[in-house]
Each structure stands twice: as structure tokens, then as C-alpha cells.
N, C-alpha and C positions, 0 to 999 in steps of 0.2 A: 504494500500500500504506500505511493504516495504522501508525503509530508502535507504538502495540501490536503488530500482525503482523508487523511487523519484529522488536522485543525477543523474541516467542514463537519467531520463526527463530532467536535469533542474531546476528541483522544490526546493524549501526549504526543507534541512535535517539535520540531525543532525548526523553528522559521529563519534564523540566523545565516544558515549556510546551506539552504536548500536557493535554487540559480531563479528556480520557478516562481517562488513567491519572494523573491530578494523584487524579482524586475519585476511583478505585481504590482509590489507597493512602490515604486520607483516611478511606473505609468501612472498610477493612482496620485504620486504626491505631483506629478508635473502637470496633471490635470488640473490637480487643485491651485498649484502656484497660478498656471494661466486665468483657472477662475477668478482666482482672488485678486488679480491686476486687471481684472478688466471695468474699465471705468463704469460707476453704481448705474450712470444714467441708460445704459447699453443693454435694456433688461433683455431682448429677444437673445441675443447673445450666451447673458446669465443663465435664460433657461437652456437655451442647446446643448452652454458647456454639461448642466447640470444631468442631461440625458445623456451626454458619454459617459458622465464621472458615477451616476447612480443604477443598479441595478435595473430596480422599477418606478417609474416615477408618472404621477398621474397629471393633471392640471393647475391649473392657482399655485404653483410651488415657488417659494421665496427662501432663498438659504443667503442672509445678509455675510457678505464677505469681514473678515477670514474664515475660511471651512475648510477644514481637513479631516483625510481618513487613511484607510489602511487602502483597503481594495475599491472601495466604491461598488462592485458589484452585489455586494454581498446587503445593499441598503435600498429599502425599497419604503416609501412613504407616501400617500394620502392624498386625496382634492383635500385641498384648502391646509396643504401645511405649511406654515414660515417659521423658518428660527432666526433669532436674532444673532448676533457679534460673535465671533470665534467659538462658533458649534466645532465639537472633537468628535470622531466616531471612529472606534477602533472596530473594525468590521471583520475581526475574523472568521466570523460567523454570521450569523443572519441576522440583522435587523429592521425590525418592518414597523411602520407606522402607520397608523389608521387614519381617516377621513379628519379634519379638522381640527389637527397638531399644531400647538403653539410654543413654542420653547425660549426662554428668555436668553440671555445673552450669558457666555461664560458656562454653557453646559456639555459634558462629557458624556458619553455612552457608549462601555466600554466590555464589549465579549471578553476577553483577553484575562488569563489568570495566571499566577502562577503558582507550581511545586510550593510547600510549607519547607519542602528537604533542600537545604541551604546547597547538598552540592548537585543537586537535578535542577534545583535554578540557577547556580552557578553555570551549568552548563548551555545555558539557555532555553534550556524544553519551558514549553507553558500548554496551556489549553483554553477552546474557547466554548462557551455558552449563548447560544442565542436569547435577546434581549427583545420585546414583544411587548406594544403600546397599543391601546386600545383607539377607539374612536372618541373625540371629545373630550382630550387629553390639554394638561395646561401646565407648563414646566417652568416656576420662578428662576432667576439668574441663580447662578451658579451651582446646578444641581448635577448630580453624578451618580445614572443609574451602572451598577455591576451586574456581573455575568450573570445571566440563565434567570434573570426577572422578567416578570411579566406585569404590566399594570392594565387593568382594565379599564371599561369606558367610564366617561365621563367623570373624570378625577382633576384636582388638582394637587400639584406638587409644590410646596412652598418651597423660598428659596434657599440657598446652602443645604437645601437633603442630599443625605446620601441613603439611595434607597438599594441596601442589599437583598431585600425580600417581596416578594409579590403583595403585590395592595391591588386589593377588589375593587371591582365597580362604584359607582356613586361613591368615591370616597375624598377629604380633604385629608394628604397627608404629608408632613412635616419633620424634621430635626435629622439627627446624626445617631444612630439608626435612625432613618424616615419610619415612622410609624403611622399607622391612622388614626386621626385624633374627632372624625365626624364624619358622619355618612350627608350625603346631599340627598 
């Protein structure tokens, strides 16, 4: 198996010094550098780059420059989604967003984990978790979902969470663990 079809499992791999996903992310980030320089006013532009850079990508889509990822393929998002100022998406795995995603500025979202064994991370092996937002989603600045979350519809996310764990539907949820602190 493939170093890539490992990370797209899951499994433990080693992205470091595999040639295939070295110049993956290589395509990925010089997509994003051209995105990110092209002047705001130039939206037809914005959106084309954004259909080479993104997996799957529907309508109304607004990803305010700077934006960066790992592959871009692996990210698939929404009618009616914008995120604001230096969105992060470490995409070694799947990340999908639903219909009407809003994301504040300064937010990360990130498959990507590693080994707890100091010398299998040293080594550079990691693994990834696909990350899965619902429809009618609302992400305060600086928010930071981790691997293999899922948050359902119509939530919001206050700002500086870091949400390591699934949060349900109709829910308002907040802090460092993000927790749910009210149902809507």
C-alpha cells in the first residue's frame, strides 16, 4: 500500500519522504501562493483559482485571502460558504462542509495527528482523521477543529475553541475543550 492510501485510510504514514505526496503538497501550496496574490477585486478569478485548489466546491464560495492547505483535493465545501483571513486546512484526509458555512478569520482545520511515541514521531509517521461540518455551521475567529470531528447542523462555534470532540446538532458550543454549553 501506498503512503498516500494509507494517510487517505487513516493508517500510519510517513509523508516526509514519500516523492508523491512531497509534490502534492508542493502543487497545493503554489496554488494557494497564486491564490493568495491575486488582487481581492478579481473575484471571477478567486473563484477558478479556488476550483483547481478545492476538491469539490459548489456556488457562492468566498475563501478571503490568505488560504492555505495541504492537498486541496481532499476539501470539499457548500452553497453559501465564506471564511474569512488566513483559513488553515491541513487536508490529509477529507474534509467536507455543508450548505451555508461561515468561518471567522484565524481558523484551522486540521486531519493530521501524531504518534504519542516520541521516537515514531520523531520519525515522522503521523495519521489522519477526516473532519465533517454540518449544514448551518458558524465558526468564531480563531477556532481549531482536530482530527476525526464531526459537528453537526446548525451550530455555533465560539471563538478560540478548540473542538477535539463531536458536538451535535442545534448546539452553541464554546472554550478549550469546546464543549456544549446550549442547545438552539
Amino acid at each position: 500500500m501506498s503512503e498516500k492510501e494509507k494517510m487517505l485510510k487513516g493508517e500510519i504514514y510517513n509523508a516526509n519522504y514519500d516523492t508523491e505526496l512531497i509534490n502534492e503538497r508542493i502543487k497545493a501550496k503554489d496554488l494557494c501562493y497564486l491564490y493568495n496574490n491575486l488582487l481581492p477585486s478579481k473575484m471571477d478569478e478567486r473563484k477558478k483559482m479556488l476550483s483547481q485548489i478545492l476538491g469539490k466546491i459548489k456556488n457562492n464560495v468566498l475563501i478571503e485571502q490568505p488560504f492555505n492547505c495541504d492537498y486541496g483535493y481532499n476539501i470539499e465545501v457548500g452553497e453559501n460558504f465564506y471564511a474569512n483571513h488566513n483559513l488553515v486546512i491541513l487536508d490529509g484526509n477529507k474534509v467536507k462542509f455543508g450548505d451555508n458555512v461561515f468561518i471567522g478569520p484565524n481558523c484551522g482545520f486540521y486531519t493530521a495527528g501524531h504518534p504519542l511515541d516520541a521516537k515514531k514521531r520523531n520519525e515522522g509517521l503521523e495519521y489522519t482523521k477526516p473532519i465533517t461540518i454540518g449544514n448551518d455551521v458558524w465558526f468564531g475567529g480563531n477556532v481549531v477543529v482536530l482530527p476525526g470531528v464531526t459537528i453537526g447542523d446548525n451550530v455555533v462555534i465560539g471563538a478560540g475553541s478548540v473542538v477535539n470532540k463531536d458536538i451535535p446538532s442545534n448546539s452553541v458550543a464554546v472554550g478549550n475543550p469546546c464543549r456544549v454549553i446550549k442547545k438552539i
